[in-house]
N, C-alpha and C positions, 0 to 999 in steps of 0.2 A: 379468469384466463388473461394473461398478457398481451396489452398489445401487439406487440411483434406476432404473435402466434394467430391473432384476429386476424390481424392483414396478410402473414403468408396463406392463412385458410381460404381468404377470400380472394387474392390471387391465384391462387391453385383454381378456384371453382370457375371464375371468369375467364382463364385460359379454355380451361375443360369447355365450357361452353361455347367459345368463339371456335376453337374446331369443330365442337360435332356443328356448328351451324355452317360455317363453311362448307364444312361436308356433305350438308343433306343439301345445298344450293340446287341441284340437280332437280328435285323434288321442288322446287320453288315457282314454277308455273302448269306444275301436274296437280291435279284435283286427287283428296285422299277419298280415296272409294269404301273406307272403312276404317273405328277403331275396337281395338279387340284389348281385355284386361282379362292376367292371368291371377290367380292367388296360389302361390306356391308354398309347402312348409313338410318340415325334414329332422335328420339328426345328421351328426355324423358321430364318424369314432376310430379309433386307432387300432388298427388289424395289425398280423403279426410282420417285423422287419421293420417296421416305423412307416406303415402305408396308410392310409386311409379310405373307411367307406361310408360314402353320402348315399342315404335315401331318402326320399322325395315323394310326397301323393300333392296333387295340385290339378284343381280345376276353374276353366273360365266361364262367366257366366253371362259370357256373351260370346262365345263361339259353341256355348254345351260339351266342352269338354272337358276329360277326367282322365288323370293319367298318373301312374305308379312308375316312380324311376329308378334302378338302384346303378350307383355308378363308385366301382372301386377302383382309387387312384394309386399307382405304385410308381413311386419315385427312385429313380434309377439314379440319378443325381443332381445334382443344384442345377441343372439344365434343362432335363428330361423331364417329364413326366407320360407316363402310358397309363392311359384309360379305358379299358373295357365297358361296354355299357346295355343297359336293356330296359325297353322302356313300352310300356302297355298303355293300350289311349283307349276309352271309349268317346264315340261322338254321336251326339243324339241330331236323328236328322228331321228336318221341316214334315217327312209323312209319315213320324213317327215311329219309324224304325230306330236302329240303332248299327254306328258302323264299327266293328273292331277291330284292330291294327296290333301289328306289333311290329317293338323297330328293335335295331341291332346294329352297336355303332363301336367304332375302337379310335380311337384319338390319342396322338402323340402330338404334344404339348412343348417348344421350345421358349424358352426365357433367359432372356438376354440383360442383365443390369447396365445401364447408359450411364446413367448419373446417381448420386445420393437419394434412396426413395424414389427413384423410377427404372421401371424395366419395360424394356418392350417383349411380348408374347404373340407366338405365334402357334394357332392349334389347325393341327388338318386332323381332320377326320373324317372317316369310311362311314355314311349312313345309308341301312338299306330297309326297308318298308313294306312288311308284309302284310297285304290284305287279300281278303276271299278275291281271289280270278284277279289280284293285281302285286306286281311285285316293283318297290321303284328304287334304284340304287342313287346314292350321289355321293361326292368329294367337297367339301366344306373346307374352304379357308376362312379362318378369322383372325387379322393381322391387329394387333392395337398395341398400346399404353399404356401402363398400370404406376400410380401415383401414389403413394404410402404415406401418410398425413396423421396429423391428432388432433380433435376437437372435442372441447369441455375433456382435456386429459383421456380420449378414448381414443383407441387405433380405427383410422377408417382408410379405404380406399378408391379413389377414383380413376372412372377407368372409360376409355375409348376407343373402341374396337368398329372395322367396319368386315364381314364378314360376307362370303361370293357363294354361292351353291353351283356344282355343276353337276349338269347329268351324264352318269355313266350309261345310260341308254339313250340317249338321244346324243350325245357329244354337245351341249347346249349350258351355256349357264344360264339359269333360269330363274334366280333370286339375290338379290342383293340385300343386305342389312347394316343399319348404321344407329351400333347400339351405345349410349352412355349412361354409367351407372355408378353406384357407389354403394359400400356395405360398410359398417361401423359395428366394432365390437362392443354394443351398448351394457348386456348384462355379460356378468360369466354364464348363465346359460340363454343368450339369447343375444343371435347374432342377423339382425335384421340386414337386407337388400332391397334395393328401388334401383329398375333399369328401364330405359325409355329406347323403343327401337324404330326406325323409320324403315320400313321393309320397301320394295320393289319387286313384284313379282309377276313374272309374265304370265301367267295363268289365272292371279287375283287381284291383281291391279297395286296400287300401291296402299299399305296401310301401316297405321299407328298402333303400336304392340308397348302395353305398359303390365309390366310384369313387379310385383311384389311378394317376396321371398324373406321366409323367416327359419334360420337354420339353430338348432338346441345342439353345440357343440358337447356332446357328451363325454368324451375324452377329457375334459374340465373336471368330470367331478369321478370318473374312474383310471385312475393311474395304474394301467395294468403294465407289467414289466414283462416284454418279448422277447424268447432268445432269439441270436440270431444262428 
């Protein structure tokens, strides 16, 4: 690798970093009431019209949960994207039982290009949460950053996002997240993520969410031609 290319990599990362720290400052005299790790892994693939659909089985093994995601992304244009989504959780609880959920979300995705290899995105999305004798709606904003980079000649991305929950039953925002990440195109089929989030939530206090994500881009090794 080139110099030049070392040092802008390591720039990029030391930026990334002095934001998300400035940003979690808030968090900087509150005690973390917990940390929570997810192991996430998937495919995705090229559906018909040039869209895409990601699915997802991923459990934590320190919250005991297990959850099935499928989320199809249709791109409206180099601007837009809309995402339908549905997503099944089991959670195993301290007396043994077990809780079931199921959620239902639709996300419209704007992206905006600033400069060479950065865009800022913005996603809102509708999540609603269905459980026995409980039903809970919210509005998710997640405003952030996205950096386009190569290292050891591979595409990766770094990204900082800080993200608001509100409830549409209470009128209350109720969670805050400050998440940075990054994913690199390491194989043709295998396209690893590491995202670190510093949550605030009024109901579970504040905690450390480190999430690791491995996505088998299939569309790599099936070039199916769609009409439109």
């Amino acid at each position: 690798m080139k110099l030049k290319t070392i040092l802008k990599t390591f720039k990029t990362a030391a930026l990334t970093m002095m934001l998300f720290a400035f940003s979690a400052q808030h968090l900087k005299a509150q005690d973390i009431d917990g940390v929570s790790s997810f192991l996430v892994a998937g495919v995705s693939m090229n559906i018909p019209k040039n869209n895409k659909l990601l699915i997802y089985g991923g459990f934590s093994p320190t919250d005991k949960v297990k959850a099935l995601l499928v989320l199809p992304n249709f791109r409206i244009n180099k601007y837009l994207t809309l995402t339908p989504g549905y997503t099944h959780v089991n959670v195993d609880l301290d007396n043994g039982s077990t809780l079931v959920e199921n959620q239902l979300l639709a996300m419209a995705t704007l992206s905006f290009p600033i400069a060479k290899n950065w865009t800022i995105a913005d996603r809102n999305m509708y999540f609603n949460r269905f459980r026995r004798g409980d039903n809970l709606s919210f509005y998710r904003n997640r405003l952030g950053v996205i950096h386009k980079t190569e290292l050891f000649k591979k595409q990766v991305s770094v990204f900082l996002h800080n993200e608001v929950y509100f409830s549409l039953d209470n009128g209350q925002f109720v969670r805050n997240r400050m998440v940075l990440g990054s994913d690199i195109k390491l194989f043709k089929w295998l396209t690893p993520q590491v995202m670190c989030m510093l949550q605030s939530d009024k109901a579970s206090g504040h905690r450390i969410l480190g999430w690791l994500v491995f996505t088998v881009p299939l569309e790599n090794f099936f070039k199916t031609e769609f009409s439109n």
